[in-house]
N, C-alpha and C positions, 0 to 999 in steps of 0.2 A: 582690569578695571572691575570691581564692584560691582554685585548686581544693585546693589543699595545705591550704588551713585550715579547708574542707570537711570532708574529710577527718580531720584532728585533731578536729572538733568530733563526729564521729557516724560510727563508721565502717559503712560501707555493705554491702549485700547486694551482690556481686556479681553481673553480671550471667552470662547461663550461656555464652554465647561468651567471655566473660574467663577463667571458670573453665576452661574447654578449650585457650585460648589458656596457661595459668599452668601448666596441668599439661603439656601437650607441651614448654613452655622448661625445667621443670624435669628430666624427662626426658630434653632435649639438655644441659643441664648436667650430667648426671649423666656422659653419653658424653666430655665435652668433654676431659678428660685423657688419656685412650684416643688420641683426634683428635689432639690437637696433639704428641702422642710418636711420631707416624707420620711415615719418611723426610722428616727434618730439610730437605731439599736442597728438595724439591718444593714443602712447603710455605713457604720462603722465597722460591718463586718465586709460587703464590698469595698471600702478604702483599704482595710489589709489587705483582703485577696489581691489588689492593685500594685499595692507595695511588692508583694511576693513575685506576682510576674514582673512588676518592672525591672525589681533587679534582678531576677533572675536573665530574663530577655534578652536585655540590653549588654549583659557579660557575654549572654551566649552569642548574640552575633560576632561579640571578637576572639569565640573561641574559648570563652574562659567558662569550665562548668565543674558542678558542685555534685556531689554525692547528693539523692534529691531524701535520705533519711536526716540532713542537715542543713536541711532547708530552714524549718521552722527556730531550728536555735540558733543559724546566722543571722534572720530576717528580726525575730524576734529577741532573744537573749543575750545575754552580753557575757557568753562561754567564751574562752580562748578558739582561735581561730588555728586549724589544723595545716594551713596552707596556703601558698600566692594564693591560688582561686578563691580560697574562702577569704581571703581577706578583699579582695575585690569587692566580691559581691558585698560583703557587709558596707566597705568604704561605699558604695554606691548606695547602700540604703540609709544611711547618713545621709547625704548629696541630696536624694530625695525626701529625706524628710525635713532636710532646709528647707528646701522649693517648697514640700509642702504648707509647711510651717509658717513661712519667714516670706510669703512672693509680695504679699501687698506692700513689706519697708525693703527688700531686696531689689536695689538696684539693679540692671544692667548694666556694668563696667570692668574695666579688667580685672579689680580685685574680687569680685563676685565669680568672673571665667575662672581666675586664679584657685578659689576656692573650692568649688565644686570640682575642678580636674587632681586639688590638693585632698579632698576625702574619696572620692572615687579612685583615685590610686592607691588608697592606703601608706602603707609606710615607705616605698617604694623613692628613688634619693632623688629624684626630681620632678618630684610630685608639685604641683604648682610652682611651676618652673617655665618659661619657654625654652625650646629646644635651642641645643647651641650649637647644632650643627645641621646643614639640608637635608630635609628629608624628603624624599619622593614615596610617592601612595604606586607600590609595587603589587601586581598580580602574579600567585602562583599559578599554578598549571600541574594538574595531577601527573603526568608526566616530566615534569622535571624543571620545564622550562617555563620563566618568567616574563615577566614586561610591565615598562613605566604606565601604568594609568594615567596618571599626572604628577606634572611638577607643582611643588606647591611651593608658594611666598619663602625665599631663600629667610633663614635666620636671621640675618641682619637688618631684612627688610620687617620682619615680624611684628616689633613693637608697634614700630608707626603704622603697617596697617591695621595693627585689632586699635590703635587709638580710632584711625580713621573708622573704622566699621561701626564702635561705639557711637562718636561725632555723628554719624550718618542715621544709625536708627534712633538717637534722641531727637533729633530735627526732622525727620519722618513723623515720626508720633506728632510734633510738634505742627509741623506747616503741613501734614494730613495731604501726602501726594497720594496715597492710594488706600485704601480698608488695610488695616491694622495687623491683619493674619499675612496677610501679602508682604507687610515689613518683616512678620516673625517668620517667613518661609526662605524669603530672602535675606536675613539674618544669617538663618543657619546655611545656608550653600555658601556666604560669603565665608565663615566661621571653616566651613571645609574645606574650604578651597587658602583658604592663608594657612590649616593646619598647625596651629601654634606650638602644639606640644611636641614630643619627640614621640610620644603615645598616649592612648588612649583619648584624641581628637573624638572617636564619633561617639563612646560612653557621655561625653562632656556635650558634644551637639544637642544627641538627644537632651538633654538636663535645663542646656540652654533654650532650646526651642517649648519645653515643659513651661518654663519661665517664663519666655515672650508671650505664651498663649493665656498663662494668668493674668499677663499685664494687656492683655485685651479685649480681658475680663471672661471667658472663657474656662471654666474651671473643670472639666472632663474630664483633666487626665488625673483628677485626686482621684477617683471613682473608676476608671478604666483606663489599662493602662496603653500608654498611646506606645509604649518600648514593643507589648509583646505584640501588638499589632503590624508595628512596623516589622517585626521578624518575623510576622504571618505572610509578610510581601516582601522578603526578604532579596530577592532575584529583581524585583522590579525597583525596588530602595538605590542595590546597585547600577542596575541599569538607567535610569532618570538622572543620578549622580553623574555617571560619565556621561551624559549627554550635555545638560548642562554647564559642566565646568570643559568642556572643548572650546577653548580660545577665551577663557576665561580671563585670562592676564593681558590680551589685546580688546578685553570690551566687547568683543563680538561672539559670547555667549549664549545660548537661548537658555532663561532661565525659569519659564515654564515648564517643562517636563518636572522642574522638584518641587516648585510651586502648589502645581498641581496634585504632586504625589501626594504632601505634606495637609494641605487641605485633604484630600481623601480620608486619609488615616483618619480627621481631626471628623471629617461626616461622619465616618465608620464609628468610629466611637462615639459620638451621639445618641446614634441611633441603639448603639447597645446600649448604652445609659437606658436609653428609654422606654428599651423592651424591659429593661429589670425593673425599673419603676412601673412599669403596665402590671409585672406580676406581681410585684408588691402591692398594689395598690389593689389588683385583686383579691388575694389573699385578706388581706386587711379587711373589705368590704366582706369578705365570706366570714369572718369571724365572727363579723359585727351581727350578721344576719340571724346564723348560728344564736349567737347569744340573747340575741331579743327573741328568737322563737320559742 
């Protein structure tokens, strides 16, 4: 069962760390116009630096990594790509400069999921595609031995749930069961837990959850990127994950632990927004003093 349809059926007390998490984001949204109308020049140089970590990040938590002297002419140039890895990462800086580009007329719907997991995987033959066979979210073990994390929404079932998960977060926004970050956090755990693709599911989460957060007006993660953050709390990402999706398919779920996570990151990144802006802004005032004296 859907943490999203949780949610529709009953909506919840919030827990009291949600609520401090929900009021300090609202808080930096409130500064957020202030922020982004500050020397235009600088902060087009923090939105690259964001693009760079994002995609670099967000590949590396699945393992996929780049020579870092090819960094700059995958992220930037449009050189032939020397390998799967580099073609990831570029296909992901595409993905991302959709979202970036394109959140305020970019829906939320399947062809939108379809498309961001279609340029983040590159060329790759079933690249926007759902998987057409079960897949389970398998753990290795440096020693040799493996195990199911979880089962995720059989193939068959797949279509109908990412319809339903769509259906579910448009009537959210819609009849306002809970603050809007809480649907985008709950978005994405329902999104992992159906696992749609045959790969690359959490390159595409993150992207999606980048998305939801535009569309709740929230624009942070242009400016700082919410991927490398997430890979700064890398251990704790997985560990909230499998908390939450434990009995996920019978409804009895706890789906604060990713909730919560997810907001974290979205504070964290605020607040560094806002120490760059402090020193820009000082900067700026020293120049200005400078020059009248």
């Amino acid at each position: 069962m859907m943490t999203l349809r949780q949610l529709a059926a009953e909506p919840p007390t919030l827990p009291t760390r949600t609520v401090w998490y929900l009021t300090d984001l609202a808080e930096s949204r409130g500064k957020q116009e202030l922020f982004t109308h500050q020397s235009p020049q600088k902060l087009k140089v923090i939105r690259e630096h964001a693009l760079i970590e994002s995609a670099i990040s967000s590949n590396r938590i699945e393992g996929v990594e780049v020579d870092k002297s090819r960094i700059g002419t995958l992220i930037f140039g449009e050189a032939p790509v020397h390998d799967r890895d580099e073609e990831e990462v570029r296909g992901y800086r595409d993905a991302l400069k959709l979202v970036h580009e394109q959140a305020a007329k970019l829906a939320i719907c399947e062809s939108t999921i379809k498309t961001l997991h279609k340029l983040s995987r590159g060329q790759i033959w079933d690249a926007g595609v759902y998987k057409e066979k079960d897949v389970d979210i398998i753990e290795k073990f440096a020693d040799g031995r493996s195990r199911i994390r979880f089962r995720t929404v059989s193939a068959k079932e797949t279509p109908e749930a990412m319809a339903e998960m769509i259906e579910l977060w448009q009537r959210g926004l819609r009849e306002k069961w809970v603050d809007p970050l809480i649907l985008a956090a709950a978005l994405n755990l329902d999104f992992l837990c159906i696992h749609p693709f045959r790969d690359g599911n959490g390159r595409v989460s993150r992207l999606l959850f980048m998305l939801a957060v535009y569309h709740c007006g929230l624009e942070v993660g242009r400016y700082i990127s919410l991927e490398r953050l997430i890979e700064e709390n890398k251990e704790r990402y997985y560990k909230v994950l499998e908390q939450s999706s434990q009995h996920w398919h019978e409804g009895k779920h706890d789906p604060w632990p990713t909730i919560n996570f997810l907001l974290y990151i979205l504070k964290q990144a605020c607040q560094e927004f806002e120490r760059i802006n402090f020193k820009v802004s000082n900067k700026l005032d020293n120049s200005v003093e400078l020059e009248n004296e």
